[in-house]
C-alpha positions as a LaTeX table, in Angstrom:
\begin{tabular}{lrrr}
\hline
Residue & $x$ (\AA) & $y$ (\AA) & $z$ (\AA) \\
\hline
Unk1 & 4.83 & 42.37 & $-46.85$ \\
Unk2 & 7.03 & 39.02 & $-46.49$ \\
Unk3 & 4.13 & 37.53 & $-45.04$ \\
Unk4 & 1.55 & 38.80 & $-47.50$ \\
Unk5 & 3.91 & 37.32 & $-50.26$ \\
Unk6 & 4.47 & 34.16 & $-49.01$ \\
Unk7 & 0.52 & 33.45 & $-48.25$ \\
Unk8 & $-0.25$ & 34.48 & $-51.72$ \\
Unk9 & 2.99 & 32.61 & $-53.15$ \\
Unk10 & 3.36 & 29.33 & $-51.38$ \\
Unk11 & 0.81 & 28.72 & $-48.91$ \\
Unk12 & $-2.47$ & 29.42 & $-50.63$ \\
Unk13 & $-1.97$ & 27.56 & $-53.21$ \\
Unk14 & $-0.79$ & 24.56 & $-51.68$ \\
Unk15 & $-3.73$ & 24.44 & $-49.42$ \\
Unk16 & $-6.09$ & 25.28 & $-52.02$ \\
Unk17 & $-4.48$ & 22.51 & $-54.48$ \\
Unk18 & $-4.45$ & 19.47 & $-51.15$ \\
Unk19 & $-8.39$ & 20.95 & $-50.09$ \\
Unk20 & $-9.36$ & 20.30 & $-54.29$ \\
Unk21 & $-7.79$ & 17.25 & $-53.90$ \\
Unk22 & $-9.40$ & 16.27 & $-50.59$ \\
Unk23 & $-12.51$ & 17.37 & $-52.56$ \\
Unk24 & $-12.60$ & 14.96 & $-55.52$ \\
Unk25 & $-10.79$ & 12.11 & $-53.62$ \\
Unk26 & $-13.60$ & 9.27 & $-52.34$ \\
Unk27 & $-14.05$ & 9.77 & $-48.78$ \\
Unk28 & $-12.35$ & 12.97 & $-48.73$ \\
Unk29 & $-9.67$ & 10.94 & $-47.69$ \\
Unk30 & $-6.76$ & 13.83 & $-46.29$ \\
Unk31 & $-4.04$ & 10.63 & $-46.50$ \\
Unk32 & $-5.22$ & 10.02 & $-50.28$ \\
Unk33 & $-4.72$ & 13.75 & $-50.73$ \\
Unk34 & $-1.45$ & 14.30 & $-48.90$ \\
Unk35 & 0.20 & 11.62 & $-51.18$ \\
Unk36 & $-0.95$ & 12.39 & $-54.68$ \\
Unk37 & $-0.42$ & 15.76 & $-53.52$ \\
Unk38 & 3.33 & 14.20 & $-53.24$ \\
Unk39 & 4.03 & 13.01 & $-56.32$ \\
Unk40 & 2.63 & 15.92 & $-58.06$ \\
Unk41 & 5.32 & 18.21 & $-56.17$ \\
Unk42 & 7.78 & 15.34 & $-57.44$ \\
Unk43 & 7.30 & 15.37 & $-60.50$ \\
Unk44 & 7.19 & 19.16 & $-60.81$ \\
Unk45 & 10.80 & 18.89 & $-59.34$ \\
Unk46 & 11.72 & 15.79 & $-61.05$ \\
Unk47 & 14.30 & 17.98 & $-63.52$ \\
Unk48 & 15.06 & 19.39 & $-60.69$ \\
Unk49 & 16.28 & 16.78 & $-58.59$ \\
Unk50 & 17.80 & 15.08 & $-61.14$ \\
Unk51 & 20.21 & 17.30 & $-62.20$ \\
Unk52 & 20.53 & 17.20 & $-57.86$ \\
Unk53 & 21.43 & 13.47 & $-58.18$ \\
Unk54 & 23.78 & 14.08 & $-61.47$ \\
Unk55 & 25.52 & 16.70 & $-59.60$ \\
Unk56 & 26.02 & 14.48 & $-56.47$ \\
Unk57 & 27.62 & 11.55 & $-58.15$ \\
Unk58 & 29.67 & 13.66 & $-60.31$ \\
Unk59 & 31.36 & 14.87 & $-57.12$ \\
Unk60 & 31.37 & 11.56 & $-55.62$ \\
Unk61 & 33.45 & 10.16 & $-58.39$ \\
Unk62 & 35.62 & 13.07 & $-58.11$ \\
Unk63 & 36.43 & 12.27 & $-54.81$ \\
Unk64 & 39.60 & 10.45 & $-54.99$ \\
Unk65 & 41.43 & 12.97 & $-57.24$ \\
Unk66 & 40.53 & 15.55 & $-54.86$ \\
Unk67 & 41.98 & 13.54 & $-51.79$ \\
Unk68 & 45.09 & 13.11 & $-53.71$ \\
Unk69 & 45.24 & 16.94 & $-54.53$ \\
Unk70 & 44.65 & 17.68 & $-51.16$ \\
Unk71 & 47.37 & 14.51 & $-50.12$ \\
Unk72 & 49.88 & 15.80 & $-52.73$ \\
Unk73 & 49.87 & 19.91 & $-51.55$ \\
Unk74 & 48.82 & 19.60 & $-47.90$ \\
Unk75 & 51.35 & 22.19 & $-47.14$ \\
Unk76 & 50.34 & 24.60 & $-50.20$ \\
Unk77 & 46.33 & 25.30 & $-49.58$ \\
Unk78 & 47.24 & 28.14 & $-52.29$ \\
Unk79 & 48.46 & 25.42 & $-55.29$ \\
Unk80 & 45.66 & 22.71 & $-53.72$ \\
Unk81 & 42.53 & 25.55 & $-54.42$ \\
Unk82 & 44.23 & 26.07 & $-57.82$ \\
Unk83 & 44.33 & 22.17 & $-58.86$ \\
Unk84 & 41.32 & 21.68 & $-57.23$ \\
Unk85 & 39.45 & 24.78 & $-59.61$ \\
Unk86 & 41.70 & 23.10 & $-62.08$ \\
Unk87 & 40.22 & 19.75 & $-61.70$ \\
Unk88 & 36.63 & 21.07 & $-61.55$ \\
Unk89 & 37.24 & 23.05 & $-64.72$ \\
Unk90 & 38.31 & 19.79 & $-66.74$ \\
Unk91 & 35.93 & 17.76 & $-65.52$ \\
Unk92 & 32.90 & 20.16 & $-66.35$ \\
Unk93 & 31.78 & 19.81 & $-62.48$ \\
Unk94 & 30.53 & 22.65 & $-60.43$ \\
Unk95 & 30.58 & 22.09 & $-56.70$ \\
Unk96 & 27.45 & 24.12 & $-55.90$ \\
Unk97 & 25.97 & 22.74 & $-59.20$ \\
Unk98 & 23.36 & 20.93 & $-56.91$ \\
Unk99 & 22.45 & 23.80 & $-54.65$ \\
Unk100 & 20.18 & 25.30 & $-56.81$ \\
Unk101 & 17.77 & 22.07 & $-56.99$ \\
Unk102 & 17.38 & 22.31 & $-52.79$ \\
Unk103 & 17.01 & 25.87 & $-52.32$ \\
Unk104 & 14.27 & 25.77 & $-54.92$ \\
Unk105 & 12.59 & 23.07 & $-52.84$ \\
Unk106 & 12.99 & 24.86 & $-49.46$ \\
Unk107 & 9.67 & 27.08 & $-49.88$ \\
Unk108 & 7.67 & 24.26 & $-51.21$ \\
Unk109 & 8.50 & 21.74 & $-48.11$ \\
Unk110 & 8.02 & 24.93 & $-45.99$ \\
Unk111 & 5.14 & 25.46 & $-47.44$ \\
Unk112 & 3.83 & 21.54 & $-47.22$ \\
Unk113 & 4.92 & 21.61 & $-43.47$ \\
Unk114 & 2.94 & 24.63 & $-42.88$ \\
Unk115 & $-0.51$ & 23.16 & $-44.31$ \\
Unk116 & $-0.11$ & 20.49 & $-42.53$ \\
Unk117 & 1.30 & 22.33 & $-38.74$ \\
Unk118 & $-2.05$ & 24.35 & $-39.11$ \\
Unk119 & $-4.11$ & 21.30 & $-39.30$ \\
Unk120 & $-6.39$ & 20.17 & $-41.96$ \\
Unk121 & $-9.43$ & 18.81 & $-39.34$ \\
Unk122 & $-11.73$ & 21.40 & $-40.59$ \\
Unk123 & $-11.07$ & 23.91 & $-43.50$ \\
Unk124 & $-10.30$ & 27.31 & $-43.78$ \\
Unk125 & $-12.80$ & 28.88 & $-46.55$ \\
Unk126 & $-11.38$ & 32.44 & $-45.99$ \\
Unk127 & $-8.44$ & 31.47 & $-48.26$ \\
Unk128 & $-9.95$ & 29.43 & $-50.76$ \\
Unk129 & $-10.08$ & 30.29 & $-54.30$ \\
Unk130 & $-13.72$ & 31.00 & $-55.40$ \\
Unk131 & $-13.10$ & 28.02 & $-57.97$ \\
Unk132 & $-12.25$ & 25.59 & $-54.76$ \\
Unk133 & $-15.16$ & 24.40 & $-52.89$ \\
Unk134 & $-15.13$ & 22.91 & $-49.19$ \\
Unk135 & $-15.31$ & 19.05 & $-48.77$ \\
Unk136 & $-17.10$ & 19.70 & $-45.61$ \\
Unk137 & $-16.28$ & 16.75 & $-43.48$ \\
Unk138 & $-12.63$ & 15.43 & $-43.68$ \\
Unk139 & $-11.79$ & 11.81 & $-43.06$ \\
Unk140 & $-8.52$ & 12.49 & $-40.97$ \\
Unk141 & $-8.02$ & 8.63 & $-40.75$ \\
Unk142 & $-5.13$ & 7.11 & $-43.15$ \\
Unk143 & $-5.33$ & 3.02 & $-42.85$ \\
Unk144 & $-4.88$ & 2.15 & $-39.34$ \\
Unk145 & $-3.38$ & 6.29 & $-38.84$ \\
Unk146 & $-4.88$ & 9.28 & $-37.14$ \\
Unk147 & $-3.42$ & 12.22 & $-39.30$ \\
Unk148 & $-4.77$ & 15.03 & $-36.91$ \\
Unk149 & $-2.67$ & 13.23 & $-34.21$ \\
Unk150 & 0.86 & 11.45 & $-33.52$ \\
Unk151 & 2.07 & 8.64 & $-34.62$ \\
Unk152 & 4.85 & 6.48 & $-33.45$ \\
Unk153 & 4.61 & 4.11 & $-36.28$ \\
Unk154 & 4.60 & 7.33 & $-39.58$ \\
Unk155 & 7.49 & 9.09 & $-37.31$ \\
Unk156 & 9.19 & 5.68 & $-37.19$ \\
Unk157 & 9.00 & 5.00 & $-41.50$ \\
Unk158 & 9.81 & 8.75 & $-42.48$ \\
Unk159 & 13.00 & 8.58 & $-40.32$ \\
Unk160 & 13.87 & 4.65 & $-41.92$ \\
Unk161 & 12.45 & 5.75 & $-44.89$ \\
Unk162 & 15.35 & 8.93 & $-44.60$ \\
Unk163 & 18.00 & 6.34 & $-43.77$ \\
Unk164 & 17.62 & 4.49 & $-46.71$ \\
Unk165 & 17.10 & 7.21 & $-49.12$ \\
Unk166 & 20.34 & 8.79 & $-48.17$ \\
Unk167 & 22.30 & 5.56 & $-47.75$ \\
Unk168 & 21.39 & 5.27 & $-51.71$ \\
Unk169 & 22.35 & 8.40 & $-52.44$ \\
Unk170 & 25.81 & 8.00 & $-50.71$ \\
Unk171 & 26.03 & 5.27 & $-52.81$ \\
Unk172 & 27.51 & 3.15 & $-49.76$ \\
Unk173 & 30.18 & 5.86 & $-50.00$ \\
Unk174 & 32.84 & 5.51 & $-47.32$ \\
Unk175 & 33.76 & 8.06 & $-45.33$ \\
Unk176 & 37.39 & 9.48 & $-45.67$ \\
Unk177 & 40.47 & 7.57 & $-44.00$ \\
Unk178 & 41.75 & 8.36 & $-40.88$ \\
Unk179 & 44.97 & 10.07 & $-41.20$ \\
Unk180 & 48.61 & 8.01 & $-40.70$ \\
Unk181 & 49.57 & 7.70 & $-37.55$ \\
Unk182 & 51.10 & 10.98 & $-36.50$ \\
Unk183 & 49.45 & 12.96 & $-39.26$ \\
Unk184 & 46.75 & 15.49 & $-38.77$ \\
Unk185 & 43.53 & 15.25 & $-40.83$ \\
Unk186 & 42.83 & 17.83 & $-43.25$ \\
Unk187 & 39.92 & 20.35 & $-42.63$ \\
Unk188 & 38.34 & 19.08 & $-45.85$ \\
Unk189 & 38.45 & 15.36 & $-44.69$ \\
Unk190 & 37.04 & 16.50 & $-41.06$ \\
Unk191 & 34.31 & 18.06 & $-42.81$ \\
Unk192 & 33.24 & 15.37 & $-45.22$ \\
Unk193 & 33.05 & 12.64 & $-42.09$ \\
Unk194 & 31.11 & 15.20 & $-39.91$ \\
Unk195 & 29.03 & 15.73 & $-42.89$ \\
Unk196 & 28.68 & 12.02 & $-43.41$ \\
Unk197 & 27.91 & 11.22 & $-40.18$ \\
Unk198 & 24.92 & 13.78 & $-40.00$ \\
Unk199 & 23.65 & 12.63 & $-42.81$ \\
Unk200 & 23.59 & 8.96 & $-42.59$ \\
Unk201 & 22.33 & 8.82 & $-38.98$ \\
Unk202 & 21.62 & 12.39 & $-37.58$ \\
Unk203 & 19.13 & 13.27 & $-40.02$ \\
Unk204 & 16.54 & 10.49 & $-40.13$ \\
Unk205 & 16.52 & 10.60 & $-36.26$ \\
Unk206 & 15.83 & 14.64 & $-36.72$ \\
Unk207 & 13.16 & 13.51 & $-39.55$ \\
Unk208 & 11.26 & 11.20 & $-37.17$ \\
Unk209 & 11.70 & 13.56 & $-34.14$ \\
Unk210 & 9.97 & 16.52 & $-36.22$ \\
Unk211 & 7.45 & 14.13 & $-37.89$ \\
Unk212 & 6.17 & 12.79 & $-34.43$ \\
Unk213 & 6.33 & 15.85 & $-32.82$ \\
Unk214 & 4.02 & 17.77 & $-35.34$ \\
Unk215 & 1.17 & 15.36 & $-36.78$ \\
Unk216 & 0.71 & 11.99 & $-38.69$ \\
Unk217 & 0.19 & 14.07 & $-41.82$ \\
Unk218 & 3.67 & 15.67 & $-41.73$ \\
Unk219 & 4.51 & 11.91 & $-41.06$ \\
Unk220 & 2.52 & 10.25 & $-44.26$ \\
Unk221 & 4.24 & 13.50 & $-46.49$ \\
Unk222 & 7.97 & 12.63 & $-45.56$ \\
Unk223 & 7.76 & 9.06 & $-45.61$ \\
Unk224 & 5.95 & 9.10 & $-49.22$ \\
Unk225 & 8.56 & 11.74 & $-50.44$ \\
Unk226 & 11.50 & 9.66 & $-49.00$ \\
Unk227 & 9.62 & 6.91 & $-51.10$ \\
Unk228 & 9.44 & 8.30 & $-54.41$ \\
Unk229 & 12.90 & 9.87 & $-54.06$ \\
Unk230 & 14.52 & 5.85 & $-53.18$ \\
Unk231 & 12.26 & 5.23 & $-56.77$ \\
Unk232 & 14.17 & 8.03 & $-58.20$ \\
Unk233 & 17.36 & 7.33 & $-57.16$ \\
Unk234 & 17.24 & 3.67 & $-58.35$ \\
Unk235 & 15.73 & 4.95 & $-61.45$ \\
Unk236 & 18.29 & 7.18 & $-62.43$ \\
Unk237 & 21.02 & 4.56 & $-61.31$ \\
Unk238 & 19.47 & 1.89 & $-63.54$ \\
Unk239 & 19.46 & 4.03 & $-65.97$ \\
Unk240 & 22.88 & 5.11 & $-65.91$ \\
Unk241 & 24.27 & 1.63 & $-65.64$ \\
Unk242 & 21.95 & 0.94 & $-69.10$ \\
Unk243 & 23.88 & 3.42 & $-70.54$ \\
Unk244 & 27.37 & 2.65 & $-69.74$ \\
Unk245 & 26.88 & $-1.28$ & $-70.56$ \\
Unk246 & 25.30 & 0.40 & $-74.21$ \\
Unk247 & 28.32 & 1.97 & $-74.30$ \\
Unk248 & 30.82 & $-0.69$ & $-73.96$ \\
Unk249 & 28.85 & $-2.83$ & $-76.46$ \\
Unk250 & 29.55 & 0.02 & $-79.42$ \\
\hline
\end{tabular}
């Protein structure tokens, strides 16, 4: 049942959509595919991930009013949940306001990995739409890239590629202080550094691991991704900076 819906939900039409594409591309290039292929799951999530990115700096900003709650009732976790809720409440910011955006993507990138795990070297025409018809020979090459194969060099730019796109998100963020000399470090604070620390340097090392380890093509679709999120994120903080300066000239 799970598997019938997921076939019919997520897969199917993710394959059929990258084979079309593969189909009308010159060449029936697969690394022409995979990327527009890309941006057109971008830009269906573009709301999406903006409201992500909103949500994120929101709480970044928030940051040093919570470490001061958190300073000021150390010994009262019972008054530092209520100004914290307190805080959040004011402020119009929901800490799991940018949950919702990721969980939505999960099933897609699932989905995406699992075209591209099953290989795309010749095509399945069992599960294509009668409206989809088979390119009949792919051209698995991308540039200089094998996509039916690994590569060193893809695995090496989606986990850089990861590095930089969370670095911008962070905003150069620094991670929280060590405590004073004799003082213990809150459980919040512990978190936030492990956190930190996963994501700055664990994750694009996990990124280029699992891209290497499955196919160029899983490669080429991370890196791109990481890509056009960096041209989000630098979007959206251009944009925000616009606005602020437009506000200080009123």
């Amino acid at each position: 049942m799970i598997s019938s819906l997921w076939n019919a939900v997520i897969y199917q039409p993710l394959y059929n959509i990258l084979v079309f594409l593969i189909g009308i591309l010159p060449g029936a290039s697969v690394g022409g595919a995979i990327i527009v292929l890309t941006i057109i799951v971008k830009l269906v999530l573009f709301p999406l991930t903006g409201k992500s990115i909103k949500a994120q700096r929101a709480m970044k900003e928030l940051e040093p009013e919570l470490r001061r709650i958190r300073e000021e009732h150390k010994d009262d976790r019972q008054k530092q949940s209520k100004k914290t809720m307190e805080l959040y409440q004011k402020t119009g910011v929901s800490p799991f306001s940018g949950c919702l955006p990721i969980i939505v993507q999960i099933p897609i990138i699932i989905g995406l990995y699992w075209v591209f795990w099953k290989g795309l070297a010749t095509v399945d025409e069992s599960i294509l739409y009668g409206f989809i018809q088979s390119p009949g020979t792919l051209d698995m090459h991308f540039l200089f890239f094998d996509l039916a194969g690994k590569s060193v060099v893809l695995a090496f730019l989606a986990g850089i590629s990861q590095y930089i796109q969370t670095r911008i998100s962070m905003g150069g963020q620094p991670p929280p202080p060590p405590p004073k000399e004799g003082g213990k470090p809150s459980l919040q604070d512990d978190f936030a550094r492990s956190m930190q620390m996963q994501m700055r340097y664990i994750l694009p090392v996990m990124i280029a691991f699992f891209a290497y380890t499955t196919s160029g093509a899983v490669a080429l679709y991370w890196t791109t991704s990481n890509i056009l999120s960096i041209a989000q994120e630098l979007l959206m903080q251009k944009k925000r900076k616009t606005d602020v300066s437009g506000a200080k000239n009123i």
